[in-house]
C-alpha positions as CSV (number, residue, x, y, z in Angstrom):
1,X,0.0,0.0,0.0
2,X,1.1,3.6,-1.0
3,X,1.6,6.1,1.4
4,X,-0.9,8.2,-0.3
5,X,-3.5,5.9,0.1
6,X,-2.3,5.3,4.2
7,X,-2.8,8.6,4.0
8,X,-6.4,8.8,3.1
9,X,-7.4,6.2,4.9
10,X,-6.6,7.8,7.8
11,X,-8.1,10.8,6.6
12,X,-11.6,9.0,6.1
13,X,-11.0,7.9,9.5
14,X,-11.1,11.2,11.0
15,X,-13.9,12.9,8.6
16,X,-16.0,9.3,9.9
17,X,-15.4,10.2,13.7
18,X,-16.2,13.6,13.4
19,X,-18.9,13.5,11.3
20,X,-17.5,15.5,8.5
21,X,-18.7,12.4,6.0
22,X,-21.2,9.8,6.4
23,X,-21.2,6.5,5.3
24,X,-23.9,5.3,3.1
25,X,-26.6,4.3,4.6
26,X,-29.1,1.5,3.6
27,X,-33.0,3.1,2.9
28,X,-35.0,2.7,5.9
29,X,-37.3,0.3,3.3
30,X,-34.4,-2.2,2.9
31,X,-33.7,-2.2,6.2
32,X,-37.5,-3.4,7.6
33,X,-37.3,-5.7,4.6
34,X,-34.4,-7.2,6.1
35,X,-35.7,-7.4,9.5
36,X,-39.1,-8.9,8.6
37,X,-37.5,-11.2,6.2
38,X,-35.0,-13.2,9.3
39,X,-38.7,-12.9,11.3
40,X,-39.8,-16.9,11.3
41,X,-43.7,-15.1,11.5
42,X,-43.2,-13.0,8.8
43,X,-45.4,-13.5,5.7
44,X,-45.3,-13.1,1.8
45,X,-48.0,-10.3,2.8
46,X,-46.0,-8.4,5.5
47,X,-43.2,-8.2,3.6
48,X,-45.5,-6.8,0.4
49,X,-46.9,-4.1,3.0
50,X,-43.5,-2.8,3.9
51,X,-42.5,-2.5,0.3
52,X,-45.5,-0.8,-0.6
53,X,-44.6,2.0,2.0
54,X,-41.9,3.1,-1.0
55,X,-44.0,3.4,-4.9
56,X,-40.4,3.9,-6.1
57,X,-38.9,0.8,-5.2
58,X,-41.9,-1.4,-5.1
59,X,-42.2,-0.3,-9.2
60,X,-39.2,-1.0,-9.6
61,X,-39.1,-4.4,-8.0
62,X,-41.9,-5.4,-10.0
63,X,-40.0,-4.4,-13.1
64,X,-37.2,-6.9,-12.2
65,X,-39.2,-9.7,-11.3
66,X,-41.0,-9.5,-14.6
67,X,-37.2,-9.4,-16.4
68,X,-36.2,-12.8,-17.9
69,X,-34.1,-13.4,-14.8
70,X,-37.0,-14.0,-13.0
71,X,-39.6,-14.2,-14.9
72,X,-42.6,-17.2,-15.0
73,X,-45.5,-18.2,-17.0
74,X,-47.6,-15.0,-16.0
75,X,-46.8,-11.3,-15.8
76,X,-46.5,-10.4,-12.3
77,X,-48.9,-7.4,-11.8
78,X,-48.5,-6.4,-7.8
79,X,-46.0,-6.4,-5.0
80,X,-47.8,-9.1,-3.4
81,X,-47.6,-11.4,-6.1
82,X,-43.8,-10.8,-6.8
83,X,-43.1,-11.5,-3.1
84,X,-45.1,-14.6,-3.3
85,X,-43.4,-15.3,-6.5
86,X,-40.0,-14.9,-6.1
87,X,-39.9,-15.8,-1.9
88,X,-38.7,-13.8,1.0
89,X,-35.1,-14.8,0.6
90,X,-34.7,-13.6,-2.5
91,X,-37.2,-10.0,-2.3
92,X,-34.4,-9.5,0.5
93,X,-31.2,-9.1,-1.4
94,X,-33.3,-7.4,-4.6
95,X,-34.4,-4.9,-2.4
96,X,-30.6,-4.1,-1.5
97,X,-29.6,-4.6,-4.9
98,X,-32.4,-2.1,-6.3
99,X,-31.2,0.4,-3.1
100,X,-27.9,0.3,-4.2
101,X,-28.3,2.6,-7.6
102,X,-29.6,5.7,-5.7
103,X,-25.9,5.5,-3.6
104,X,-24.5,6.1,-6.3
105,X,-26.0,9.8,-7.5
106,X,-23.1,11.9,-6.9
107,X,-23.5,15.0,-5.0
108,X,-22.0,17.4,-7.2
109,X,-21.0,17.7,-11.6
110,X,-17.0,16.9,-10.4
111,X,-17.9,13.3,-8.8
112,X,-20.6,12.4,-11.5
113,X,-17.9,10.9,-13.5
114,X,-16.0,8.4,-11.1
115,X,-19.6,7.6,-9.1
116,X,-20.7,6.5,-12.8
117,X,-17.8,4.3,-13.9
118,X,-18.1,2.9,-10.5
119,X,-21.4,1.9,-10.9
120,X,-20.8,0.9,-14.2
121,X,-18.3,-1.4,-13.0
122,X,-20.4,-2.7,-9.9
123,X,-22.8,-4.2,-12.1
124,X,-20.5,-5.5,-15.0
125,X,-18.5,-7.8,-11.9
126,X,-22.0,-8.3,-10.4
127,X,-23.6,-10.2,-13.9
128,X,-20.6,-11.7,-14.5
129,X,-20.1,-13.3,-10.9
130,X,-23.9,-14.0,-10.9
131,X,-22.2,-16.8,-14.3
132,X,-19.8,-18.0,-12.1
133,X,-22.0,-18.5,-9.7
134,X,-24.2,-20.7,-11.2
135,X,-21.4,-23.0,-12.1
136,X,-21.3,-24.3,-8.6
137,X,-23.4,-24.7,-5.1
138,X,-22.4,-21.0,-4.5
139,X,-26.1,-18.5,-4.3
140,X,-26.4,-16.5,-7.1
141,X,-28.9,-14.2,-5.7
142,X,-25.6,-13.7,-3.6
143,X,-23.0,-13.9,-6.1
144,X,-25.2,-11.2,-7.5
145,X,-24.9,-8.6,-4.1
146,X,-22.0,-9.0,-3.5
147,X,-20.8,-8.4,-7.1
148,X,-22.8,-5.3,-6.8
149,X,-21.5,-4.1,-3.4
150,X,-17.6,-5.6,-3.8
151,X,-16.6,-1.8,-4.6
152,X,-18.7,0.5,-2.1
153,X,-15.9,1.0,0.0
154,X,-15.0,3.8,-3.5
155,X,-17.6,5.9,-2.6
156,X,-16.6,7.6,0.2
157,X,-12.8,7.7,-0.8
158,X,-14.0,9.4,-3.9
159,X,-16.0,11.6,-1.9
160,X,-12.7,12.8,0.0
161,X,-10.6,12.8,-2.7
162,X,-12.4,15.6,-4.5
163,X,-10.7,17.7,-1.8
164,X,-7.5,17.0,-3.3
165,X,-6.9,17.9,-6.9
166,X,-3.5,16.2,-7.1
167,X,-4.8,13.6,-6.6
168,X,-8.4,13.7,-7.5
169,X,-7.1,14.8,-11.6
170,X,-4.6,11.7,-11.4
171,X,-6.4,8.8,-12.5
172,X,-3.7,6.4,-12.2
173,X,-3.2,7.7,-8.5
174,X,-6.7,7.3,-7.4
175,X,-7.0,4.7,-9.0
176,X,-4.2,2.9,-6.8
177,X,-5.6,4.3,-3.5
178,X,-9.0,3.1,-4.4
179,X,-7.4,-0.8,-5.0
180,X,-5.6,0.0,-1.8
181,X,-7.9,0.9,0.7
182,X,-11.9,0.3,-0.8
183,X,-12.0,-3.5,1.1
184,X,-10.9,-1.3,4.6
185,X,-13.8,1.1,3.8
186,X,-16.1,-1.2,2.6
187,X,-15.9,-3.1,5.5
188,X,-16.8,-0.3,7.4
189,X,-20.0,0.2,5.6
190,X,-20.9,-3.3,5.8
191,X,-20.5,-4.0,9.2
192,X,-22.6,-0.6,9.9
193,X,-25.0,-1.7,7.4
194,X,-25.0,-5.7,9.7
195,X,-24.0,-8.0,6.8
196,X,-22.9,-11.2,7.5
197,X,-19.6,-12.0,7.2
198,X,-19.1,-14.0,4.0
199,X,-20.2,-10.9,2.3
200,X,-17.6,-8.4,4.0
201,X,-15.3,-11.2,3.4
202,X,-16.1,-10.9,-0.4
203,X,-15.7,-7.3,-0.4
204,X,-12.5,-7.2,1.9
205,X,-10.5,-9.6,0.6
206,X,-11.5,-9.6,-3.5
207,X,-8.4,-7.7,-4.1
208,X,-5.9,-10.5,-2.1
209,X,-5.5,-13.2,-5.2
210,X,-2.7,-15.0,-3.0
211,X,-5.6,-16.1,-0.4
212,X,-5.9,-19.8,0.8
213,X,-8.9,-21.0,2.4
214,X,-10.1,-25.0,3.4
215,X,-13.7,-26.1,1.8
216,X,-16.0,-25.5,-1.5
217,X,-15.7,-21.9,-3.4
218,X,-17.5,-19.2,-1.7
219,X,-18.7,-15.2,-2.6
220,X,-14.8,-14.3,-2.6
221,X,-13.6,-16.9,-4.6
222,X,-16.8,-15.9,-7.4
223,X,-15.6,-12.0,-6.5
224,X,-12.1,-12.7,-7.3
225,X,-12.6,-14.6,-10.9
226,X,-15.0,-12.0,-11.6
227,X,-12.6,-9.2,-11.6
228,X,-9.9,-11.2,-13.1
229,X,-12.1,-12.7,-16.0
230,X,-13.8,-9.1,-16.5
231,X,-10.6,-7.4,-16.8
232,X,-10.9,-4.9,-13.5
233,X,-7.9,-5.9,-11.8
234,X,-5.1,-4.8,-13.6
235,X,-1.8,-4.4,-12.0
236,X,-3.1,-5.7,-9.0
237,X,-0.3,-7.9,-7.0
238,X,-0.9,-11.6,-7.8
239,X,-3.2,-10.9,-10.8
240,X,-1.4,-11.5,-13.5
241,X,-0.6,-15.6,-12.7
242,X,-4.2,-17.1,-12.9
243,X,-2.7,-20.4,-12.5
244,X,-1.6,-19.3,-9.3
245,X,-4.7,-17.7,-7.8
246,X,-6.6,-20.6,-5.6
247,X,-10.0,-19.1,-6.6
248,X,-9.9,-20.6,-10.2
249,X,-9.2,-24.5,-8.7
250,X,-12.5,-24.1,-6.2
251,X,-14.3,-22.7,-8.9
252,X,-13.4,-25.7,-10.8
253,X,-12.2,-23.7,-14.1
254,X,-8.9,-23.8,-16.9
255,X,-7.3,-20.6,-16.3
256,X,-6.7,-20.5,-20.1
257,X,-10.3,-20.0,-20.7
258,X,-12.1,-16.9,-19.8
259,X,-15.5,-17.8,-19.3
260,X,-16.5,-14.4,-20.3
261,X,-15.8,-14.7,-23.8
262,X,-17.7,-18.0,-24.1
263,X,-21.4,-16.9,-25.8
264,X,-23.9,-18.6,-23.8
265,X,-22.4,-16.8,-20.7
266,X,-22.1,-13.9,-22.6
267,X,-25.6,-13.8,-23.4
268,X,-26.7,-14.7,-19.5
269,X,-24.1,-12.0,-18.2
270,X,-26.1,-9.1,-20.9
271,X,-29.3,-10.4,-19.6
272,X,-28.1,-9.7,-15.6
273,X,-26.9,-5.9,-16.8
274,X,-30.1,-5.1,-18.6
275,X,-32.4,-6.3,-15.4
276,X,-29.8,-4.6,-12.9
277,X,-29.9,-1.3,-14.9
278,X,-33.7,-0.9,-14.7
């Protein structure tokens, strides 16, 4: 790690602890989603009236589950029949996954650019690792969050860094401090935020290709391949030796294919982007 990027972690530290920047914070929909949905009494029906409290998101939800990644023999036409449709489990991590956009609105002309291209990104590793994903026992409703969320930890370094034009105006320089530090911050949202630990796993540790781990592939192993096979991890340490990165043998896959390239995935990893851009 660069001094530079030590040295706005720190920074982000400080502005954290005193308030001077705020982490982002899930919508207060999510969050009662998230609650009822780990309530053993909860119904299809409880859940539907919780969602309905937002006409944004519920909209949008319906959208999605009508999208060919979801979608059945008959147009789902209300909130209560996508719930019942597509389960609890599953309304849970959409419901993040559709919050997730609106975090990404920048504040102000300068940071339009860099929130954009990090959203872009978010969802290109999150349809890709949702392919991987279905390659093995891993979720990919899961694969699919935490493909989406493996680079929140930008936000708030981006946010800072607009305070600094050296730095800010040197894309090569951010974009090192970003690689550096994004797991540390994301971390910080997650854990605020109460996710479970395999997915602040994923999004700590996707950048650490020399990792070693006992058992079947999980979300970081999916992570990992994702931004390998999708070309995000560029002069990364460890990322240029596939053949040496453990996350390739879990996932069962010949690190002289790129899975990417291969048109059936192709065409399931467009269909992903087009429902997550809705």
């Amino acid at each position: 790690m660069s001094a530079k990027a030590e040295e706005v972690f720190k920074l982000l530290e400080e502005a954290i602890s005193s308030d001077q920047i705020i982490l982002p914070t899930l919508p207060e929909v999510a969050i009662k989603v998230r609650d009822a949905a780990e309530d053993v009494n909860s119904s299809a029906n409880s859940i539907a009236d919780i969602l309905s409290q937002d006409a944004s998101l519920t909209t949008r939800l319906i959208q999605v589950a009508n999208s060919p990644l979801y979608r059945g023999n008959n147009a789902i036409e209300d909130i209560k029949m996508a719930v019942t449709r597509l389960g609890i489990k599953i309304v849970k991590d959409l419901v993040v996954r559709l919050a997730m956009k609106q975090m990404y609105q920048a504040t102000s002309d300068v940071l339009d650019k860099h929130f954009r291209e990090a959203w872009t990104t978010s969802v290109e590793v999150a349809a890709i690792s949702r392919m991987l994903a279905s390659m093995t026992s891993v979720s990919t409703e899961q694969a699919l969050l935490a493909g989406l969320i493996h680079n929140i930890g930008a936000l708030p370094i981006l946010v800072i860094a607009e305070e600094d034009d050296d730095l800010f105006n040197n894309d090569a320089a951010l974009t090192e401090v970003i690689q550096s530090i994004s797991g540390r911050v994301g971390k910080l949202i997650l854990e605020s935020w109460k996710f479970g630990p395999e997915l602040i796993d994923a999004v700590t540790l996707c950048h650490q290709f020399d990792r070693q781990h006992d058992g079947n592939a999980d979300l970081t192993d999916i992570i990992q391949v994702a931004l390998l096979q999708g070309g995000f991890a560029e002069n990364l340490p460890g990322a240029d030796d596939w053949s040496s990165i453990q996350a390739f043998e879990k996932l069962g896959m010949d690190t002289e294919v790129n899975a990417v390239d291969i048109e059936e995935n192709q065409a399931m990893i467009e269909e992903t982007k087009s429902a997550l851009m809705v």
